[in-house]
C-alpha positions as CSV (number, residue, x, y, z in Angstrom):
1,X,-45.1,-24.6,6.7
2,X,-47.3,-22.0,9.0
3,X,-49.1,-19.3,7.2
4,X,-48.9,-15.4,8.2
5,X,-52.4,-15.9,9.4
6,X,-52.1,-18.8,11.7
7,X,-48.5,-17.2,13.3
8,X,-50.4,-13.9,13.8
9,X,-53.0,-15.9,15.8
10,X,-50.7,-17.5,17.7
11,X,-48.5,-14.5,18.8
12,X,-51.7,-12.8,19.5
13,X,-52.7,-16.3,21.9
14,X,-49.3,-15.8,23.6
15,X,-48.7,-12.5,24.3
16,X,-45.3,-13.2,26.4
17,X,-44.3,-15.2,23.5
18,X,-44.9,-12.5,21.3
19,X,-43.2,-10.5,23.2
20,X,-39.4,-12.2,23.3
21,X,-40.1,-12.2,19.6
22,X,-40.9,-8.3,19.6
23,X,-37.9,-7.5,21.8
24,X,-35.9,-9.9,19.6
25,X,-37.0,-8.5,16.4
26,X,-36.1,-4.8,17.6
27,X,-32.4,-5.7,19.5
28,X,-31.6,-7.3,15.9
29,X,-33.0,-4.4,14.1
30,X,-31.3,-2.0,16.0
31,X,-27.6,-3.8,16.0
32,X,-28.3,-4.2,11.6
33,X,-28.4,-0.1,11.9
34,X,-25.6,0.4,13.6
35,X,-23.6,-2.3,11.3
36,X,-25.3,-1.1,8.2
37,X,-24.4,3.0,9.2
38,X,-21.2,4.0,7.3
39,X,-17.9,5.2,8.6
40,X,-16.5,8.8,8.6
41,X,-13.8,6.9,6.3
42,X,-16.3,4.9,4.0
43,X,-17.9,8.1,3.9
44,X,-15.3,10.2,3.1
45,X,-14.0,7.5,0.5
46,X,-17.2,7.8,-1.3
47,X,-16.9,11.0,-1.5
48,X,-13.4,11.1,-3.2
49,X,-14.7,8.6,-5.9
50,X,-17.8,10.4,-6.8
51,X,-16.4,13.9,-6.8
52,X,-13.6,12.3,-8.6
53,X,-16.5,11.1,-11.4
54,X,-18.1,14.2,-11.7
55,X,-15.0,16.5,-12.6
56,X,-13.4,14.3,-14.7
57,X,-16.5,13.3,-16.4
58,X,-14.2,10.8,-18.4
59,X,-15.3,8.9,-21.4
60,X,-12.7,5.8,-20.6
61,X,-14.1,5.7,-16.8
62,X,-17.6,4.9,-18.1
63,X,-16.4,2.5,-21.0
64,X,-17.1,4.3,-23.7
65,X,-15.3,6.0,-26.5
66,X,-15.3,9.8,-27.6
67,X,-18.0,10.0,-29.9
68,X,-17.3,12.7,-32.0
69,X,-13.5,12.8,-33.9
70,X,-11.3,15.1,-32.2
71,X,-9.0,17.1,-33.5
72,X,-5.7,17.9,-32.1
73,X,-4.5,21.2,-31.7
74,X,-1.0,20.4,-31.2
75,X,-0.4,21.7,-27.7
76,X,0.3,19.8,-24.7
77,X,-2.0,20.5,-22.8
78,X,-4.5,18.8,-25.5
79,X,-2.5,15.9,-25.0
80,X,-2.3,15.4,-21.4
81,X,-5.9,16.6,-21.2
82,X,-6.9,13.5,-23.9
83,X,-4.7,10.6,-22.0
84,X,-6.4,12.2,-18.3
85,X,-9.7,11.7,-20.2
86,X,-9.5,8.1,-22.9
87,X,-6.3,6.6,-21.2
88,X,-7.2,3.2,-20.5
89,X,-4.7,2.9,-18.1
90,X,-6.1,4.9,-15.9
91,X,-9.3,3.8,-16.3
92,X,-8.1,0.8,-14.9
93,X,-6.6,1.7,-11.6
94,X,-10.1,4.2,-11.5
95,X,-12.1,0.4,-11.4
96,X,-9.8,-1.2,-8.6
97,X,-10.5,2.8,-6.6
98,X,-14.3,2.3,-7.4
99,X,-14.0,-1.3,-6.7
100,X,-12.4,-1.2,-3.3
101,X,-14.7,1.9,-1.6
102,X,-17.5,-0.7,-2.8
103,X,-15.9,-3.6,-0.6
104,X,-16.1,-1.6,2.3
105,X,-19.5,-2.1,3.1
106,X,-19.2,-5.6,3.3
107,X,-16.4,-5.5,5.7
108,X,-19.1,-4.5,8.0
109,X,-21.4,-6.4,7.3
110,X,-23.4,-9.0,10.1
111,X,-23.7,-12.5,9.3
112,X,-27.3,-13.1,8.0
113,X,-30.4,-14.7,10.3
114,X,-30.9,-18.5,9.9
115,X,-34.1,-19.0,10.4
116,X,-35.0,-23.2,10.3
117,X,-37.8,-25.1,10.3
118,X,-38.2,-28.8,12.2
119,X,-40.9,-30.9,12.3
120,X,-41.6,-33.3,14.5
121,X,-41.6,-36.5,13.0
122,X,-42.0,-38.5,16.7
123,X,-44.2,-36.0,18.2
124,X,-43.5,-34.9,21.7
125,X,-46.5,-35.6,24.5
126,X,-47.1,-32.8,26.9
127,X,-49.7,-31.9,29.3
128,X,-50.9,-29.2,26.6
129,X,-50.8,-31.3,23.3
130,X,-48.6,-32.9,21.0
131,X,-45.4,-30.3,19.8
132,X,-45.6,-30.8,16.1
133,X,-43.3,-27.4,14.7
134,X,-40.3,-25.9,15.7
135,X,-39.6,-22.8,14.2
136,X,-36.3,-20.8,14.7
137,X,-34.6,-17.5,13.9
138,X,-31.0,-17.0,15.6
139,X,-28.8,-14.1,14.5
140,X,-25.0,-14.4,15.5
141,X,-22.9,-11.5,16.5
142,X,-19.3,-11.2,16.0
143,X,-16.8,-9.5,19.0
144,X,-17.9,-5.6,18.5
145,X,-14.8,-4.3,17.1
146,X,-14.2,-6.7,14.1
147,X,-16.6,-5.4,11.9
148,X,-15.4,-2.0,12.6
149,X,-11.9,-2.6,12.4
150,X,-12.8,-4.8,9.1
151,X,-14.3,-1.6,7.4
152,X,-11.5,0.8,8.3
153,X,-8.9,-2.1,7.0
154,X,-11.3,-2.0,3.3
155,X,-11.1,1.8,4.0
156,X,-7.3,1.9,4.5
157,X,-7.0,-0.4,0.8
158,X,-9.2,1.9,-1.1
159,X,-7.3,5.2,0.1
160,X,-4.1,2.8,-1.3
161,X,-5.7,2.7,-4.7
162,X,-7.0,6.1,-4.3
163,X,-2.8,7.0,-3.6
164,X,-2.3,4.6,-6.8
165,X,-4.4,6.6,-9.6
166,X,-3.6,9.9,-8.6
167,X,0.5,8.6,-8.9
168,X,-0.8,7.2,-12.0
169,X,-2.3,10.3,-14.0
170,X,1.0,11.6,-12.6
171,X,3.0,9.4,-14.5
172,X,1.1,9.2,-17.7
173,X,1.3,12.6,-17.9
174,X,4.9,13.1,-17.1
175,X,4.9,9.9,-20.2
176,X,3.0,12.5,-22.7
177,X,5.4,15.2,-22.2
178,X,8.7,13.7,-22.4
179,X,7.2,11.8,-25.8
180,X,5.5,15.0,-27.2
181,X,9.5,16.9,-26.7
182,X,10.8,13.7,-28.4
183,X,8.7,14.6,-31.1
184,X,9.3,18.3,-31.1
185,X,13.2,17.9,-31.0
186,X,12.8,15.7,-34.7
187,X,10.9,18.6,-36.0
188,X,13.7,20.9,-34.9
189,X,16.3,18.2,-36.0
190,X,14.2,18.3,-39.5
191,X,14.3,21.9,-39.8
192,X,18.0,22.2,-39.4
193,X,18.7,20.0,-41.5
194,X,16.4,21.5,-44.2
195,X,18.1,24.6,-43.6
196,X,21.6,23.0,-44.6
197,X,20.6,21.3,-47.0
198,X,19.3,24.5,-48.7
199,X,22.9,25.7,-47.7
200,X,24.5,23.1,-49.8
201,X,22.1,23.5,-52.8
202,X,23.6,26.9,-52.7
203,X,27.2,26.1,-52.3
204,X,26.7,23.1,-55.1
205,X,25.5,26.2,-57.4
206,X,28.3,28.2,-57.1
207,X,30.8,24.7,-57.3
208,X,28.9,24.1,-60.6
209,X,29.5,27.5,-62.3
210,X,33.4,27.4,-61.1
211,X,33.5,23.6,-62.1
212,X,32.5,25.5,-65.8
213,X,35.2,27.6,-65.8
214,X,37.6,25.1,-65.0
215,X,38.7,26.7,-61.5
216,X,37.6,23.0,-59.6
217,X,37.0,19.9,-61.0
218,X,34.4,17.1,-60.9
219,X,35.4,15.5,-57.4
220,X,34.7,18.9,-55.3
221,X,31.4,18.9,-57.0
222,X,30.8,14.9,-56.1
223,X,31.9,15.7,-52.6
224,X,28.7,18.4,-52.1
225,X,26.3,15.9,-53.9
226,X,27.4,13.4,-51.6
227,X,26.6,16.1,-48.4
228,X,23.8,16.8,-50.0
229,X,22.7,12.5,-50.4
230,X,23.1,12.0,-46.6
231,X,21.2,14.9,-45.3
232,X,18.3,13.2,-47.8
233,X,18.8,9.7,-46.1
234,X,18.7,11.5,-42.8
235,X,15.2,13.5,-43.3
236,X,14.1,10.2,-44.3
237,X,15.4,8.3,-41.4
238,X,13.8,11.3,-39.3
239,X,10.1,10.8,-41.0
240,X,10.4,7.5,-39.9
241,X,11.2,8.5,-36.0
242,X,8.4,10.9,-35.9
243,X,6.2,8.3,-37.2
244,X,7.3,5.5,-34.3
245,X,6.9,8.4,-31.9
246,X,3.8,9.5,-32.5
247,X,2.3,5.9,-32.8
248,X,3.8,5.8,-29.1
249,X,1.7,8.9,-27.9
250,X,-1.2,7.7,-30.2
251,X,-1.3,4.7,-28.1
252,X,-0.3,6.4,-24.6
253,X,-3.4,9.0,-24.8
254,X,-5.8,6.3,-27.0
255,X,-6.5,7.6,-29.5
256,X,-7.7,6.4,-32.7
257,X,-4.9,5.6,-35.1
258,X,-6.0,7.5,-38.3
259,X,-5.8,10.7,-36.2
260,X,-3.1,13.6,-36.5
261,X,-0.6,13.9,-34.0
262,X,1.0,17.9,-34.5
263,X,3.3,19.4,-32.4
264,X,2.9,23.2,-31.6
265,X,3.8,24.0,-28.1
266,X,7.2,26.8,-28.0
267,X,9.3,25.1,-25.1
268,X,10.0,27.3,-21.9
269,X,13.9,26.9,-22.4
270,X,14.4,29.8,-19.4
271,X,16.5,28.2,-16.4
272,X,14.8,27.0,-13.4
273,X,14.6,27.9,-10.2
274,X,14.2,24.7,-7.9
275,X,13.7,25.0,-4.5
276,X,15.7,21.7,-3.6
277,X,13.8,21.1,0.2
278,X,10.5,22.0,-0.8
279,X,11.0,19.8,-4.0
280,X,12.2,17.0,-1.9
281,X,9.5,17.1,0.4
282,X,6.9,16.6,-2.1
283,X,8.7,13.6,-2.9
284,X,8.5,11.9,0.1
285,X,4.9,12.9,-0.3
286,X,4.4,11.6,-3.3
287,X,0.4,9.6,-4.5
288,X,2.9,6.2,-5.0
289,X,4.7,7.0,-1.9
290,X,1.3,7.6,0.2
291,X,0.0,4.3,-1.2
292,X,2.5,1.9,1.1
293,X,1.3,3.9,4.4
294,X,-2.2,2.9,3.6
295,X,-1.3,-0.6,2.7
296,X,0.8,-0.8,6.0
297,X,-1.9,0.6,7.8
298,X,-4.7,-1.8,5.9
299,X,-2.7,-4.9,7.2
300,X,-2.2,-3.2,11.0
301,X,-6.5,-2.9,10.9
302,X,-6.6,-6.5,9.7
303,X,-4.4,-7.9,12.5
304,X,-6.6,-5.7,14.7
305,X,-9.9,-7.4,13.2
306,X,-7.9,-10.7,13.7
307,X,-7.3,-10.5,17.0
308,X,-11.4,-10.5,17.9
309,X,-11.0,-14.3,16.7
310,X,-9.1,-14.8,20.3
311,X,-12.9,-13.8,21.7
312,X,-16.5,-15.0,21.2
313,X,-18.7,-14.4,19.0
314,X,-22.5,-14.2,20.2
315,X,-25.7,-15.7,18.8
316,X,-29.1,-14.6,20.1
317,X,-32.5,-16.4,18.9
318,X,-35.7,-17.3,19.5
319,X,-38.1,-20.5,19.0
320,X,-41.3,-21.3,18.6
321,X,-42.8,-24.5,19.1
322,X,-46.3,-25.3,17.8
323,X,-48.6,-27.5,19.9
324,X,-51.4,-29.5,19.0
325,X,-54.4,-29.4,21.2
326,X,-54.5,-32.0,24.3
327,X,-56.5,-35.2,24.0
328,X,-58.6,-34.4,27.1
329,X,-60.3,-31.1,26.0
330,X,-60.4,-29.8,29.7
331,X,-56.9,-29.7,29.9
332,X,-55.7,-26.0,31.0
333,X,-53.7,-24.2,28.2
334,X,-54.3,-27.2,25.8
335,X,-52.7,-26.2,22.7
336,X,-50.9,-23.2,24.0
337,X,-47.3,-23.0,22.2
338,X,-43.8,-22.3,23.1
339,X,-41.2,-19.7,23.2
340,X,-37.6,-20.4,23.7
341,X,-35.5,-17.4,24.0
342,X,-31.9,-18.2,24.0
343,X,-28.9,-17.0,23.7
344,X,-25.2,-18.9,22.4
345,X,-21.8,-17.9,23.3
346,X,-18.7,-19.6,20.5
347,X,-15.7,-20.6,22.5
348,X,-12.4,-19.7,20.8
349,X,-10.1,-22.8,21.1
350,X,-7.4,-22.3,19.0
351,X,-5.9,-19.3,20.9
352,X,-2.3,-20.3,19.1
353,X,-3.8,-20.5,15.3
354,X,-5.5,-17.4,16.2
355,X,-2.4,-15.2,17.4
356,X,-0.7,-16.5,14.1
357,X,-3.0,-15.3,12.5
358,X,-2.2,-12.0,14.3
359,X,1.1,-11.9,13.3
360,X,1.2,-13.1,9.8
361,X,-1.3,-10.0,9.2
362,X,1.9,-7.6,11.4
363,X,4.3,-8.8,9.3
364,X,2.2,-8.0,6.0
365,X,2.5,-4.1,8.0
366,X,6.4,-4.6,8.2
367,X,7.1,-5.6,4.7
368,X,4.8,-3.0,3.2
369,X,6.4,-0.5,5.1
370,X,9.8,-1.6,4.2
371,X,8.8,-1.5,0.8
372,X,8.1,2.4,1.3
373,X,11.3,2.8,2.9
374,X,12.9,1.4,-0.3
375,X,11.0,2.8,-2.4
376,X,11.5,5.9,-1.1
377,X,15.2,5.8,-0.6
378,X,15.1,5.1,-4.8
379,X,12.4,8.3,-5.3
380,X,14.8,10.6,-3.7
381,X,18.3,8.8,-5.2
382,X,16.3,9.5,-8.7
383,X,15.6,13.0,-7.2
384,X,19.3,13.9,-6.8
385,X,20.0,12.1,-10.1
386,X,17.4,14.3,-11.9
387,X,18.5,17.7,-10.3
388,X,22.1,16.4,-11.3
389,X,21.1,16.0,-14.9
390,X,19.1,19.2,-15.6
391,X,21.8,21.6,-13.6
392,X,23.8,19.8,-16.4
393,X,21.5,20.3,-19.5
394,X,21.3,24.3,-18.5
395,X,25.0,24.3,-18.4
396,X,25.5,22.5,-21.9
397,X,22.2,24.7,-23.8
398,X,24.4,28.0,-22.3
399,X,27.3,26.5,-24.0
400,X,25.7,25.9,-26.8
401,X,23.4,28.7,-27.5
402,X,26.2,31.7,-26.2
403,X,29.8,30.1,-27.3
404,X,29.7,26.9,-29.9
405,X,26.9,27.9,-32.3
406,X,27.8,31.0,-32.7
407,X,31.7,30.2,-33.2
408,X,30.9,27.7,-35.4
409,X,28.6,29.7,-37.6
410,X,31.7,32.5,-37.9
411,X,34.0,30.0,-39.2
412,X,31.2,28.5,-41.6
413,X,30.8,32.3,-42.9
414,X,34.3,32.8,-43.0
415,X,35.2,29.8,-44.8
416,X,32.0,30.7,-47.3
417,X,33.6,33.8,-48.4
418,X,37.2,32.7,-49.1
419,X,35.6,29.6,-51.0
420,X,33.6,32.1,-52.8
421,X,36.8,34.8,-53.6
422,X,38.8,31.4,-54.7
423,X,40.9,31.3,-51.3
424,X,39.4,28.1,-49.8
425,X,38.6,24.9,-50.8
426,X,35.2,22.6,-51.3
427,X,36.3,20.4,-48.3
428,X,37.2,23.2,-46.3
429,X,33.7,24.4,-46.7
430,X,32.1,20.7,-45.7
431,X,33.9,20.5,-43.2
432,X,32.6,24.1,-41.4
433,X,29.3,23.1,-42.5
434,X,29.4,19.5,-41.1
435,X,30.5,21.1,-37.9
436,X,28.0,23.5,-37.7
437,X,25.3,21.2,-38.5
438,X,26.1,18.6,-35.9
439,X,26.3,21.5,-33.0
440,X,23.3,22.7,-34.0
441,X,21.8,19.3,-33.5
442,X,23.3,18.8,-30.3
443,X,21.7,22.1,-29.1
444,X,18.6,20.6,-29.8
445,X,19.2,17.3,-28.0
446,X,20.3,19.0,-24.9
447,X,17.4,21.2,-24.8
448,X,15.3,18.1,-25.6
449,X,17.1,16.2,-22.7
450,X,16.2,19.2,-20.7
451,X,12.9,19.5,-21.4
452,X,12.2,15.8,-20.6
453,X,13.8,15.7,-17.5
454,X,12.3,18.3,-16.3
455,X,8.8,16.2,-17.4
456,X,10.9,13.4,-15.2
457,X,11.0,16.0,-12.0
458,X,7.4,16.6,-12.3
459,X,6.8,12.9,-12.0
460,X,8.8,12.7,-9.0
461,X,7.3,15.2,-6.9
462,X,3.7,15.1,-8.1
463,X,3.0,18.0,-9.1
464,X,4.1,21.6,-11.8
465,X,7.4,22.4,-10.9
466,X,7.5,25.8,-9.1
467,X,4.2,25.3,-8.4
468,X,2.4,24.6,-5.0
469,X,2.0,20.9,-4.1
């Protein structure tokens, strides 16, 4: 091989030579800066990620655990806070974000220089001298849009994933909530059912000093302990809810599994006011929505990319040949080398293959859109549905709260004070008491269906509801 010394000496021999290499040397350079400069795109997709990283700050995006032990304080917003932050879910789609702005750069990037070395195993007789080396250095240049249109196509995927993890902290959140109300409605299903059983202990009090003096026998008094057995087996049945539950929000934020899970957040319970066409809009704009626009209009950048295959591609170079000196040392320019510049031009042959290509890439662009369409004709069906269903909750909590509780707990006291003058019976008083036990429940599953549909319509539209987008 030549040394840095010997090729210095000979560019410096051949100054013409020296400079096609110069001129070369600085047309490559300059066409590497122009592929190697980022995009507004690339550049504004960095900027997403990183300002993304810095605010969020999360533990889970750098692959690490909390250090220290946190300690709930029961609210929501500690909750959704701690999944936005250790969810490893998220994390996740964050790497395929990060990953895809960092492919974009290589969408535009050139083919490397081949440089080659031949020697000259039958040497070649000129006037000059023998030609012994043959160096090379050739750089090939695709059609000028297709590394462009390549990096926007990367750019165009990385805004889809971009679309994908904001949709997806959406949704986990929206996840937190409606588990944290499940929660929340056992401990107000517990508490109710506390509160009756306290109501029976009473009631079996007052059976036991009539059952004393003989005004009811043994089988009234049987009948309360039995009440009283089945609210037990409930609160135990409950316990075991709250415990499945909270495993499920344990695992949905990550965190560790010996930590407490309270709830202390006071529900708003206050009707709604939904402003149906701004809602729906923010539908149609919803992160997962967004995400099929950019995949549609990834694929329409790759077909675009494609279609430079139809044209050439170009390869400039540059050789040098090293000559021996002549045999007759008076020969003019004995050992003076050559310089080849050249320059090669690819010839697309398979125009057909090629437009296929095109196409296959157009139809990728038709069936993502397609799948927006449809899943945007589901977002907006599950809209209507939602709206449907909390209109319906407010209704049935109204009913509840202002007409069926409150009956319900006037014929429970009524019936309490003729049992207690000796006018009603023990079964009569069950009975009330049954009823008023399972309406109170029911209020809580209505508000608890409330609560987590409206956790569902924040899902949908992306964002607080009554808030700005």
């Amino acid at each position: 091989m030549l040394s840095g010394s010997m090729t210095a000496a000979v560019l410096a021999k051949h100054p013409i030579g020296a400079g096609y290499l110069a001129g070369w040397l600085m047309c490559t350079v300059c066409l590497f800066g122009i592929s190697a400069c980022a995009t507004t795109v690339e550049n504004a997709a960095r900027r997403d990620l990183n300002r993304h990283a810095e605010e969020t700050s999360s533990a889970a995006m750098h692959h690490s655990r909390p250090v220290e032990s946190v300690t709930p304080d029961g609210t929501l917003a500690f909750y959704i806070a701690y999944a936005m932050k250790n969810s490893p879910e998220l994390a996740a789609q964050f790497e395929r974000w990060r990953a895809s702005v960092y492919r974009i750069s290589g969408a535009r990037r050139l083919p490397d220089p081949v440089v080659s070395y031949g020697y000259y195993i039958s040497r070649v007789e000129t006037r000059v001298g023998p030609q012994r080396h043959r160096v090379s250095l050739k750089q090939t240049f695709p059609w000028p849009t297709r590394l462009s249109a390549g990096a926007d196509a990367a750019a165009a995927r990385a805004t889809s994933n971009q679309d994908k993890f904001d949709a997806m902290a959406v949704e986990i959140a929206a996840r937190v909530e409606q588990i944290y109300w499940q929660i929340w409605k056992i401990q107000e299903a517990r508490k109710v059912q506390e509160a009756h059983e306290a109501s029976l202990f009473g009631l079996s009090e007052s059976a036991n000093a009539m059952m004393m003096t003989g005004r009811i026998d043994l089988s009234e008094q049987q009948q309360i302990d039995l009440a009283r057995a089945r609210i037990d087996d409930t609160l135990s049945m409950l316990d075991e809810q709250a415990v499945q539950q909270k495993a499920e929000l344990r695992a949905l934020i990550s965190a560790p599994k010996d930590i407490e899970m309270p709830v202390s957040s006071t529900p708003n319970l206050e009707p709604t006011v939904l402003d149906e066409v701004a809602l729906l809009s923010s539908v149609k704009s919803h992160p997962s929505l967004r995400a099929y626009d950019a995949l549609a209009q990834s694929s329409a950048l790759d077909a675009k990319k494609e279609e430079t295959t139809r044209y050439p591609n170009f390869t400039v170079g540059v050789d040098w040949i090293e000559t021996g000196k002549a045999e007759n040392p008076n020969t003019p320019d004995s050992g003076k080398d050559a310089f080849v510049a050249g320059i090669g031009v690819s010839i697309p042959l398979w125009q057909q293959s090629y437009q296929e290509s095109v196409a296959a890439y157009h139809a990728e662009e038709n069936a993502h859109m397609s799948d927006g369409e449809a899943a945007t004709d589901r977002a907006v069906a599950t809209f209507y549905q939602t709206l449907s269903q909390i209109r319906d909750a407010e209704r049935r909590m109204a009913l509840y709260e202002k007409t069926l509780v409150p009956q319900a707990e006037s014929v429970y006291e009524s019936v309490l004070g003729a049992y207690a003058s000796g006018r009603g019976s023990v079964a009569s008083a069950l009975l009330a008491q049954q009823d008023l036990l399972e309406l109170r429940l029911q209020l809580i599953s209505v508000q608890s269906d409330y609560l987590t549909k409206m956790a569902a319509l924040k899902n949908l539209v992306g964002h607080e509801v009554g808030d700005s987008p």
